[in-house]
NUPA-727731 format. One record per atom (N, C-alpha, C): x, y, z. Coordinates in steps of 0.2 Angstrom, whole numbers, plus 5000, padded with zeros to 4 digits. Atoms other than C-alpha are relative to their C-alpha. Example, Ala and Ser with C-alpha at 12.3 -4.5 7.8 and 13.67 -1.06 7.14 Angstrom:
2
500449945000 506249785039 500450065000 499649944999 506849955036 499650055003 
//
This chain:
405
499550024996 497353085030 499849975007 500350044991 496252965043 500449955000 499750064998 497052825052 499949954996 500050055003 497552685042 500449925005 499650034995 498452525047 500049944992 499850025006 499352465030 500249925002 499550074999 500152285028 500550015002 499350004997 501552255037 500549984994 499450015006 502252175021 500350054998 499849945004 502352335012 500650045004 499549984999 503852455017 499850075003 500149945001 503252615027 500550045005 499649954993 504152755038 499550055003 500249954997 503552885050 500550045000 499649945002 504253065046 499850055005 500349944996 504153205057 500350064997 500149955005 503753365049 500450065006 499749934994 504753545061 499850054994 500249925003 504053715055 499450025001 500349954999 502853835056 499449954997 500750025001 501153775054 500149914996 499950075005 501853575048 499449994997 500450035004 500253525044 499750034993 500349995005 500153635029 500649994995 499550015006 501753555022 499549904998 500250075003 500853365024 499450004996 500749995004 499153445016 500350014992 499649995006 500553485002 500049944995 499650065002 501253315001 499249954997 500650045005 499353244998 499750014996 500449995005 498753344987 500649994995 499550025007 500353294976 499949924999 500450085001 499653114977 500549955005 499950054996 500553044992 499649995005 500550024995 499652945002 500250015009 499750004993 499852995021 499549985005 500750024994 499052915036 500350015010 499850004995 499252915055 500350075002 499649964998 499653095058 499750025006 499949964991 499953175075 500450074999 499749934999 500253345080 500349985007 499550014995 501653345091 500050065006 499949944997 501753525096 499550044993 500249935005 501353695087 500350004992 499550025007 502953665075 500149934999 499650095000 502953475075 499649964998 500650075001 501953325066 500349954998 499550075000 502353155064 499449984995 500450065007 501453035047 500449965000 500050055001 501552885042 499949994992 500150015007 501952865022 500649954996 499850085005 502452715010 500850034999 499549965002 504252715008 500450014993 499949985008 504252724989 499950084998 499949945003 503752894990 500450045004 499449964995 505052955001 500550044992 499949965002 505853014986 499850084999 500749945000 504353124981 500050065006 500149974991 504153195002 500650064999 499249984998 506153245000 500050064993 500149955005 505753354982 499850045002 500549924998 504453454990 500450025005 499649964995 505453485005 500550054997 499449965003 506853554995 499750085000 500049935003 505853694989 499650055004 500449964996 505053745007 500550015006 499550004994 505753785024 499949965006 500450044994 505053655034 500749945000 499550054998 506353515042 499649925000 500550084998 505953315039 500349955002 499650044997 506653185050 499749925002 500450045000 506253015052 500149985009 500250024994 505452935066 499949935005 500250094999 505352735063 499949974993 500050055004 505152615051 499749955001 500350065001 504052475046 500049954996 500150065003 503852325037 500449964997 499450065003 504552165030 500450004997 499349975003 505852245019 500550015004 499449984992 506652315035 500049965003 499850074995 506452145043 500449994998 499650045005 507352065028 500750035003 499449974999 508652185030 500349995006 499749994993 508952185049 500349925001 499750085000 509051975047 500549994996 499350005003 510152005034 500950005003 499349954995 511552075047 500249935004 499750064995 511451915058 499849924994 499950085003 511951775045 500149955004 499850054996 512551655059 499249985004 500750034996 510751665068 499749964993 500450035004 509951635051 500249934996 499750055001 511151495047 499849935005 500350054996 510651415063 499649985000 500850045001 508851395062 499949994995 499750035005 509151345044 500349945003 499650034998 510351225050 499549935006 500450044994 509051175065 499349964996 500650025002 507551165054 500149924994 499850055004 508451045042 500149965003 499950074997 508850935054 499349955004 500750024997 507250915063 499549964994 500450025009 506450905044 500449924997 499750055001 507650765042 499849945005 500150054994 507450675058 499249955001 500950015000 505450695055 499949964994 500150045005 505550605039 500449934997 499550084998 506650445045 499449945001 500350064998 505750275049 500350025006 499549994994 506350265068 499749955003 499950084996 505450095073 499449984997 500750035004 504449965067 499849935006 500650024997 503049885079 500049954998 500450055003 502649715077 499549965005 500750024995 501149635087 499649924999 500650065002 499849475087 500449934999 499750065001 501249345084 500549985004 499150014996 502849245093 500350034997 499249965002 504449295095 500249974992 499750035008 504949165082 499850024993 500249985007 503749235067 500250085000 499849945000 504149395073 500550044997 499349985002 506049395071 499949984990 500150025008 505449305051 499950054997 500049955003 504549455048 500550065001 499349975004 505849555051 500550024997 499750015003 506949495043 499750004991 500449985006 505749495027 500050075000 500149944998 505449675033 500750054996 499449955003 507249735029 500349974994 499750035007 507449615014 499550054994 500549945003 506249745007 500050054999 500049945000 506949895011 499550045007 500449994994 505749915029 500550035007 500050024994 506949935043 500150105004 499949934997 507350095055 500650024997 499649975002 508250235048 500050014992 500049995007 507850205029 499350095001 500349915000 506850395022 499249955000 500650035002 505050365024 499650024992 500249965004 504850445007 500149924993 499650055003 505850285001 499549925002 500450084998 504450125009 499550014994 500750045004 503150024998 499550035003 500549974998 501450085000 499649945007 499950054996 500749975017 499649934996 500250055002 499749875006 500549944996 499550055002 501249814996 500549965003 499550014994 502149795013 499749965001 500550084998 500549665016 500149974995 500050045003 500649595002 500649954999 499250025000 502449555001 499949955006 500050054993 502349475021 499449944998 500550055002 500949375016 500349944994 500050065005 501749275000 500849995003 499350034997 503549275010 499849955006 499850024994 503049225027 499249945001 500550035000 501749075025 499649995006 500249984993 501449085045 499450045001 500649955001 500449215041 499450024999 500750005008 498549225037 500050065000 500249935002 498149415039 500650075001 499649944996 499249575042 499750074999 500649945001 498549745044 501050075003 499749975000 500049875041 500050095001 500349914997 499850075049 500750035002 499349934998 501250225047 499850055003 500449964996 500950325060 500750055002 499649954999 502150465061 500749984996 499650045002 503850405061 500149935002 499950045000 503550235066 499549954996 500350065006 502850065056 499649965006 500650024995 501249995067 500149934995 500350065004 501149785059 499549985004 500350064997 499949675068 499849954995 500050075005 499949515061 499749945004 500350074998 498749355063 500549944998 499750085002 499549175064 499749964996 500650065003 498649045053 499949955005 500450034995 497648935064 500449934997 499850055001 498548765062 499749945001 500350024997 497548625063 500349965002 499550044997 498148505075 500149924998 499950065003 498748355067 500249945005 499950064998 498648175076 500749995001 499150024998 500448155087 500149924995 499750035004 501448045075 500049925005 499950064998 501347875082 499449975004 500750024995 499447875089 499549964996 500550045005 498247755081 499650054996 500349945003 497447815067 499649974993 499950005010 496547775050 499750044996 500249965005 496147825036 499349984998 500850015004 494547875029 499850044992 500349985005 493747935013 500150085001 500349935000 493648145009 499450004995 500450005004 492748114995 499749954995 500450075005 491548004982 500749994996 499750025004 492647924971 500149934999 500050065000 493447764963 500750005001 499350004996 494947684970 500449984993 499850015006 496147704955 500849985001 499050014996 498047694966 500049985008 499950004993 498347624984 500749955001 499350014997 500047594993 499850005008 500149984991 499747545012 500849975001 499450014998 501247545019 500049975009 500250054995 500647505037 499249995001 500750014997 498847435043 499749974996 500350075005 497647345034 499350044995 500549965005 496447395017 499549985001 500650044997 494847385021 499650024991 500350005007 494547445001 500549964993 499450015005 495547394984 499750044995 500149955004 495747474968 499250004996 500550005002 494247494959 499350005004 500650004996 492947514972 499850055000 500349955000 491847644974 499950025007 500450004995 491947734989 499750085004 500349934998 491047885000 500350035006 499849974994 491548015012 500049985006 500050064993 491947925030 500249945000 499850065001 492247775022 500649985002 499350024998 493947675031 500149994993 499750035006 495347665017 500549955002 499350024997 496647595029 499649995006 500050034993 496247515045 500550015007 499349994997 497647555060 499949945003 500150074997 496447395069 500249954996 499750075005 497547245065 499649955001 500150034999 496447125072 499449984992 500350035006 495747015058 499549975001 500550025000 494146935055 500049925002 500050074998 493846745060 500149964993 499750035007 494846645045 500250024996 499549965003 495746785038 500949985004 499650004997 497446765039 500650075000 499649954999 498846885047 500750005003 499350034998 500446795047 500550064999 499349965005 501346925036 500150085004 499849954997 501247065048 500450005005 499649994993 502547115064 499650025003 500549964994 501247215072 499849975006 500450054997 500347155088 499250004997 500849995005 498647105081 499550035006 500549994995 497847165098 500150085002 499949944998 498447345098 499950034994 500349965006 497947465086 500550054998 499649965002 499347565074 499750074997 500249945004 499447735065 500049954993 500150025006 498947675048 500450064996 499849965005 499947745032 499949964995 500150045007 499547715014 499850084997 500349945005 499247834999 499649964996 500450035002 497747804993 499650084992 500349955006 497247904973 499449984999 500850045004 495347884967 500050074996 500349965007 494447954951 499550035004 500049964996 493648104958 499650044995 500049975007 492448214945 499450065004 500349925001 491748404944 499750024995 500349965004 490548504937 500350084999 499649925001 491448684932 499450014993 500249955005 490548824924 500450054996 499449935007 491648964910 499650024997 500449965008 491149114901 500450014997 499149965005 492449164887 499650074995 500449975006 492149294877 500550014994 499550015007 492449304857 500450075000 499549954998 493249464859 500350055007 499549974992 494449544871 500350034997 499449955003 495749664872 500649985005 499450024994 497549624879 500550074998 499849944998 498749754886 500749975002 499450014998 500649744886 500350055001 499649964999 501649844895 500849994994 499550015005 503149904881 500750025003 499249984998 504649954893 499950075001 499849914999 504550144892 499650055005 500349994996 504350234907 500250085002 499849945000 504450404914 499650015009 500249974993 504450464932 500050055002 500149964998 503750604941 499850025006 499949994993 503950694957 499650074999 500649914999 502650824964 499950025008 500350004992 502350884981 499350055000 500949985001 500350924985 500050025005 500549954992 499651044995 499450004998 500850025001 497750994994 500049984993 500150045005 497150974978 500550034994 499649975006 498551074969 500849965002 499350025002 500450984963 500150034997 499749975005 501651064960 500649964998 499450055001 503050964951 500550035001 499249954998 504950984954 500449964996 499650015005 505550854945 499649954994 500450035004 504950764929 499250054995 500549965001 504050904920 499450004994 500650025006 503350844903 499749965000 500450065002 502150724901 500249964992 499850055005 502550584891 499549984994 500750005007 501650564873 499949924998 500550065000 501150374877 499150034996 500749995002 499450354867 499849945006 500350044995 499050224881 500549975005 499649994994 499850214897 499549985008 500150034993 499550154915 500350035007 499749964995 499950254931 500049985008 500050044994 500650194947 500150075007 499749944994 500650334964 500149965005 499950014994 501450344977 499950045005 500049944994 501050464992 500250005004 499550024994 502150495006 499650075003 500049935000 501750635018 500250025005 499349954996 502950755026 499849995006 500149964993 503250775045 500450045002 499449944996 504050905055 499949985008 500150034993 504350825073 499449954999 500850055000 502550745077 499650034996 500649975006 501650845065 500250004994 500050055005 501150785050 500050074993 500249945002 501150945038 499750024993 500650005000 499951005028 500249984990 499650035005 500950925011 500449944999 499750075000 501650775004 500349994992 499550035007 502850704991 499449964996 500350055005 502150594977 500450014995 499550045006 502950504964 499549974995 500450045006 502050444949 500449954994 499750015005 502750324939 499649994992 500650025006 501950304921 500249974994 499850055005 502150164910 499850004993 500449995007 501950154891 499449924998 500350075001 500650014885 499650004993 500349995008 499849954869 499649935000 501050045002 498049884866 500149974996 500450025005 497549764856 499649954998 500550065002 496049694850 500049944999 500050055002 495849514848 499449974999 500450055002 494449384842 500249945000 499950114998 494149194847 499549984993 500550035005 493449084834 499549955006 500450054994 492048954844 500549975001 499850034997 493148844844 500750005003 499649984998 494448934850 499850025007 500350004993 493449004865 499949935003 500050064997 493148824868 500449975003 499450044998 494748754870 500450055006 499949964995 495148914879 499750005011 500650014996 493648874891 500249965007 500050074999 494048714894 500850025005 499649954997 495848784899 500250035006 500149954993 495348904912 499549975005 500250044999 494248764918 500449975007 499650044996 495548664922 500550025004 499749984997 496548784929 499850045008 500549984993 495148854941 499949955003 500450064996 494848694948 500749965003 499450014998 496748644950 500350045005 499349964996 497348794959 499449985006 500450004998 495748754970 500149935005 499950034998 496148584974 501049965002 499650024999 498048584974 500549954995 499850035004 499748524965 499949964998 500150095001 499548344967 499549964995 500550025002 497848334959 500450014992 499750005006 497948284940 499349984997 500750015002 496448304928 500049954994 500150055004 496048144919 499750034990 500349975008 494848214905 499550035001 500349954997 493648324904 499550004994 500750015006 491748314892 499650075003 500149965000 490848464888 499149975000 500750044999 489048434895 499450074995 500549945005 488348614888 500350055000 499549955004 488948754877 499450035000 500449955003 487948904873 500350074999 499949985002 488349044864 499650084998 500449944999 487649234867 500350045002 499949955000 487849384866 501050005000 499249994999 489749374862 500549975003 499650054994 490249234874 499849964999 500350075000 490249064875 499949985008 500250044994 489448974890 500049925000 499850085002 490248804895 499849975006 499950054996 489748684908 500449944999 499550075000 491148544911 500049955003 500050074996 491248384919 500949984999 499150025000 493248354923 500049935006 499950064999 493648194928 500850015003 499349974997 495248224942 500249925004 499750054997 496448084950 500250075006 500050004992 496648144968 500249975005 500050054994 497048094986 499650025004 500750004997 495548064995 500250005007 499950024993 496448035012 500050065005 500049964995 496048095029 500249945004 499750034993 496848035046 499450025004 500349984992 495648005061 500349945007 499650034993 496147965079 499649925000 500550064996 495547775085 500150035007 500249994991 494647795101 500149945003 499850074996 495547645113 499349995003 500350034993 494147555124 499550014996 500950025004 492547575110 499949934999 
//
C-alpha cells in the first residue's frame, strides 16, 4: 500500500475509510486483490486511499459485511474530465467551432509575392497565375506542386527566363528573372548585313541597300551580305536608287544559304514503349512521418503496370506548420511493350531524330535539304550513325555602320 502516482487516464477515486482501527478494513480490501495506494491516516477512526474506480464495486461488497463507513473524497482522471466537459456543450461547441476556423484560415492561400520583374510582367504573371488556379483564397491543398507552377509561367509567359517558386506558410513567394533582351539596332540606324555562318548563297531579296554577294557564292562568318553604304565604286552605276548615295541606310534583304552539319545518333534495336491506357484511381492519405494513414481511396488497384504521380500538401494551424500533411496519389494504369528495329529501320529512325535534333536547335524557318550517312556502326544492340545534313537557312546578322570611319 506505498505511494503510487497512477495515469491520469485511468479512472481513480479517494475513499475515506470511519471506524475503529480503518486500516484493518483497507488491509482487508488488499488482500482481496484491490490495489490501494496513497493512504493517510486521518485520525484514530479515519483513513483516506486512493483505488481504481473499477473496483469500487468490490470496496462496497466488503463494506457491506463490516461496520466501518466509506465516503468518498475526490475523483480523478480523464473519464471524469470527459464527463464534467460533457455538461458544458456550448463551451465545447466553441472551441470546436474556433478551432475549425483557424484550421481553415491556416490552410487558405492568402497572398502571392511576386518580385525580380516590372509592373507590366508582373501583372502577366498574374494573370497566368489565376488562369491556373494560383490566386488568394483558393485551399492550399488544391495548388500544383511549385515546380509545375514554374513550369506552367515558363511555357505561358515568354518574358521570362527563370522563376524560383517557394510556399511559405499561407503565402506564394515567386521571384522571377526577365530574359536579357539583346538590344537590337534602333530601326532606321545605318546598318548591314553580315554573314553568321559558312555557306552558299542559295536565295537573296535586298529590299533596301546594295549586295555585296549573289546567289551562289560562297560566303564566311563577317562577310557583308548587304551593304547600308550606297556609295558605288568608280564606273558602277546608281541611277536606279532614291537614296542619297552619300549617307549610309539601314540595309534590309533576306538572304537563305546552304548550310551543312555533322549530327551524331544512337538508336537501339530494341526498346520498350509505355502507354498510358486511361484508367486511373485516386488516393488520399494524411502522413504523419513515415506512416499514411488513408481516408479515402482504400484499395489498391490491380494495374500489372502502373505509374504514380504525388502530391504533398502540408497542414498549418495559424503560422505553424503541423507535424502532418495531406497527399493525394494518383495512379495510372499503363502497358509495356516490347519492340525491335530491323537496321534499317533503326536507320531511318536515326536519320529522323537527327533531323529533328538539329531543327529544334536551329529554329522553325531552317529547312533540311538532305542528309548522307558518313558512318554506321553497329554494336552491342545499337546502331551508331554520323550524318552530314545539308540545311537552307538565314545566315543574316545586322551590324551598326560606324558614321566618320
Amino acid at each position: 500500500m506505498k505511494k503510487q502516482n497512477p495515469p491520469s487516464i485511468r479512472a481513480y477515486v479517494t475513499v475515506r475509510v470511519k471506524g475503529v482501527k480503518p486500516e484493518l478494513f483497507l488491509q482487508k480490501c488488499a488482500s482481496k486483490g484491490i490495489p490501494i495506494w496513497d493512504v493517510k491516516k486521518i485520525d484514530a477512526a479515519c483513513c483516506e486511499a486512493t483505488i481504481m474506480f473499477k473496483d469500487l464495486r468490490a470496496l462496497r461488497k466488503l463494506r457491506r459485511n463490516s461496520l466501518y463507513k466509506v465516503s468518498f473524497a475526490g475523483q480523478k482522471g480523464f473519464p471524469f474530465f470527459l464527463s464534467r466537459l460533457s455538461r458544458k456543450k456550448f463551451l465545447l461547441a466553441g472551441i470546436f467551432t474556433g478551432f475549425l476556423f483557424f484550421f481553415i484560415l491556416s490552410n487558405l492561400l492568402w497572398s502571392v509575392h511576386i518580385t525580380g520583374v516590372p509592373k507590366e510582367i508582373e501583372e502577366k504573371i498574374e494573370t497566368e497565375l489565376e488562369a491556373f488556379g494560383v490566386y488568394p483564397g483558393v485551399w492550399l491543398f488544391s495548388l500544383a506542386t511549385p515546380k509545375d507552377i514554374q513550369r506552367q509561367l515558363l511555357n505561358e509567359v515568354p518574358e521570362l527566363l527563370w522563376t524560383g517558386v517557394q510556399l511559405q506558410g499561407t503565402s506564394l513567394h515567386l521571384e522571377a528573372v526577365e530574359k536579357t533582351i539583346v538590344e537590337e539596332i534602333p530601326p532606321g540606324e545605318p546598318r548591314d548585313l553580315v554573314a553568321t555562318k559558312k555557306g552558299v548563297i542559295t536565295n537573296m531579296y535586298v529590299s533596301r541597300g546594295r549586295a555585296e554577294v549573289s546567289v551562289n557564292d560562297y560566303v564566311v562568318p563577317g562577310k557583308i551580305l548587304v551593304s547600308g553604304n550606297l556609295n558605288t565604286e568608280e564606273g558602277e552605276d546608281n541611277t536606279e536608287t532614291e537614296e542619297d548615295p552619300d549617307k549610309p541606310i539601314a540595309a534590309e534583304a533576306e538572304v537563305l544559304a546552304n548550310t551543312w552539319y555533322e549530327v551524331h545518333v544512337t538508336v537501339p534495336l530494341q526498346y520498350q514503349t509505355e502507354e498510358i491506357t486511361g484508367n486511373q484511381k485516386t488516393k488520399h492519405y494524411l502522413r504523419f512521418g513515415d506512416v499514411q494513414l488513408p481516408f479515402w481511396g482504400f484499395k489498391n488497384p490491380d494495374y500489372s503496370h502502373s505509374q504514380e504521380e504525388r502530391k504533398e500538401q502540408p497542414i498549418h494551424f495559424l503560422k505553424w506548420e503541423l507535424p502532418f500533411s495531406y497527399v493525394s496519389s494518383e495512379i495510372s494504369e499503363t502497358e509495356k511493350t516490347d519492340e525491335e528495329r530491323s537496321n534499317e529501320e533503326a536507320i531511318k529512325a536515326g536519320v529522323e531524330q537527327a533531323k529533328i535534333q538539329l531543327l529544334n536547335e536551329l529554329g522553325p524557318e531552317a529547312t533540311v535539304l538532305s542528309e548522307k550517312i558518313l558512318h554506321e556502326h553497329i554494336e552491342h544492340g545499337k546502331v551508331e550513325l554520323v550524318l552530314y545534313l545539308s540545311v537552307e537557312e538565314n545566315i543574316v546578322k545586322e551590324e551598326l555602320i560606324i558614321q566618320g570611319d
